[in-house]
PLY file of the C-alpha trace (Angstrom):
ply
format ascii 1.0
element vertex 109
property float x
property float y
property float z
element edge 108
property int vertex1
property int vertex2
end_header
0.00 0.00 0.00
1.39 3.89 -0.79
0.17 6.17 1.26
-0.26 9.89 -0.20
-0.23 12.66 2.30
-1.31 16.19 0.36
-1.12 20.11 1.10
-5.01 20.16 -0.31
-8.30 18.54 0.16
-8.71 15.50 -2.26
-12.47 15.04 -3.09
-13.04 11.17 -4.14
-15.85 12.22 -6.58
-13.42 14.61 -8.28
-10.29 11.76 -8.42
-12.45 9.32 -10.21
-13.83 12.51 -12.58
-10.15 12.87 -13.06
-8.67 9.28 -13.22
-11.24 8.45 -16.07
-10.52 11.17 -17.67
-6.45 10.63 -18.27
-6.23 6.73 -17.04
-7.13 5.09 -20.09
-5.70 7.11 -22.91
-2.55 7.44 -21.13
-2.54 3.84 -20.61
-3.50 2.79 -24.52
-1.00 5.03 -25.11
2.17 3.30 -23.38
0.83 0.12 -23.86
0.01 0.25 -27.05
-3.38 -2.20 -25.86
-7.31 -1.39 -26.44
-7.67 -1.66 -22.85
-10.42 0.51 -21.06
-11.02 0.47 -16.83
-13.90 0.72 -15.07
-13.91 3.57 -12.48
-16.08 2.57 -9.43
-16.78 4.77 -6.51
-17.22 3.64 -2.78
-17.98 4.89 0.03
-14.21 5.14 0.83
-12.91 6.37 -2.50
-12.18 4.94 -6.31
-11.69 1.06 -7.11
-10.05 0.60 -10.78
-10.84 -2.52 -12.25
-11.08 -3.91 -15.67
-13.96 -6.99 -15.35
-12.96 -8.51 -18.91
-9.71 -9.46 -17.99
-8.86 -9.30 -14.35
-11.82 -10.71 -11.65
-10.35 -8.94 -8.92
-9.99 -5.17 -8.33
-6.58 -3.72 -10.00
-6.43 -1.15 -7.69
-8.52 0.96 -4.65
-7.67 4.01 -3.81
-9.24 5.34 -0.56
-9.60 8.77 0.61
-9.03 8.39 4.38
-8.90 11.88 5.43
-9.30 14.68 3.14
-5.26 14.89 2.73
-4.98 11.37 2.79
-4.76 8.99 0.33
-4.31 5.29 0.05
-3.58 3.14 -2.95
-3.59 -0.12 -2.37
-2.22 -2.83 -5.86
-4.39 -5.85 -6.00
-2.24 -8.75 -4.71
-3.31 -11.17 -7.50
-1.84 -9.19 -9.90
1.64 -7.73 -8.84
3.55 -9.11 -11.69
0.94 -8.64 -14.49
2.31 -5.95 -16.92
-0.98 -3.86 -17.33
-0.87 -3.46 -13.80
2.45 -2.79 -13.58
2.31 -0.15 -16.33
-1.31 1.18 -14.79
0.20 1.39 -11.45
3.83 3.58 -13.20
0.81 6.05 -14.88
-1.05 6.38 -11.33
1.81 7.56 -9.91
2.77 10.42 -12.35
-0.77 10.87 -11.96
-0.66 12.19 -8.44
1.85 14.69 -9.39
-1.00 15.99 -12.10
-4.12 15.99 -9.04
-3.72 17.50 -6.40
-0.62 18.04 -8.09
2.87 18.02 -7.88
3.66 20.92 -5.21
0.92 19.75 -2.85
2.03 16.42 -2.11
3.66 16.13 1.22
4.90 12.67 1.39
4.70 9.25 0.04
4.99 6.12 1.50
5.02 2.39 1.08
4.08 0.42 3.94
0 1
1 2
2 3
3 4
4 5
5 6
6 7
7 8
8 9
9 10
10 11
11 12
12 13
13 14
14 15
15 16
16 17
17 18
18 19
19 20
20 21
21 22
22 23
23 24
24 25
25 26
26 27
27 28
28 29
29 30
30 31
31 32
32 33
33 34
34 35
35 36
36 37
37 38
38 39
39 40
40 41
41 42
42 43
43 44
44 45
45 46
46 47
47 48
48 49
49 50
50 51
51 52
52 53
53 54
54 55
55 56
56 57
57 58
58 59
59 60
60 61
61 62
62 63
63 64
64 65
65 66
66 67
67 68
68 69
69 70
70 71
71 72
72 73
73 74
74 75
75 76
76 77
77 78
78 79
79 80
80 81
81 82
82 83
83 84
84 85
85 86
86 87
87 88
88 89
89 90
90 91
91 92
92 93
93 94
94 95
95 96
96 97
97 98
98 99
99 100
100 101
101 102
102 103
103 104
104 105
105 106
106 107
107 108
C-alpha cells in the first residue's frame, strides 16, 4: 500500500472525474493495448478494475482523510504488466491531481 499525504483537500468524486478522464488514454497510449477500466466509486474512494480481464480489483484508492490517500495494488496481480504499467501512470498521476507541489509525502508500507 502507498500512502499519499497532500497540502489540499482530495475530493473522491473529483479523483475518479479525473482518473477516467487521463487513465485510459494514457494507458493505450504506453501500452500500445485497447484496454479501457472501469472507475467505481465507494464509500471510501475509487476502485479501478477492468472486469474482462482481471476478476479482482486492480487497484482501490481510498480517501481516508481529506489529505490522505491510500492506494492499495491488487495482490493477485503484482507481476501482471498492465498493472504494472497502470500502477507507473497512477503515480505520475498524483503529481498531475492534487498536483505536484501539494504532495507532502509518500509512502510504502
Amino acid at each position: 500500500m502507498k500512502i499519499i499525504q497532500t497540502k489540499v483537500p482530495v475530493n473522491a468524486n473529483e479523483l475518479k472525474n479525473f482518473l477516467e478522464e487521463k487513465l485510459s488514454p494514457l494507458f493505450k497510449e504506453q501500452r500500445q493495448a485497447d484496454i479501457d477500466f472501469v472507475f467505481t466509486q465507494t464509500p471510501g474512494g475509487v476502485q479501478i478494475t477492468q472486469p474482462d480481464l482481471y476478476e479482482d480489483f486492480l487497484f482501490q484508492i481510498d480517501v481516508v482523510t481529506d489529505t490522505e490517500l491510500h492506494v492499495t495494488k491488487s495482490e493477485h496481480y503484482t507481476d501482471d504488466v498492465n498493472v504494472l504499467t497502470l500502477e507507473n501512470i497512477i503515480n505520475n498521476l498524483f503529481m498531475d491531481y492534487p498536483g505536484r507541489n501539494n504532495v507532502i509525502h509518500t509512502a510504502k508500507e
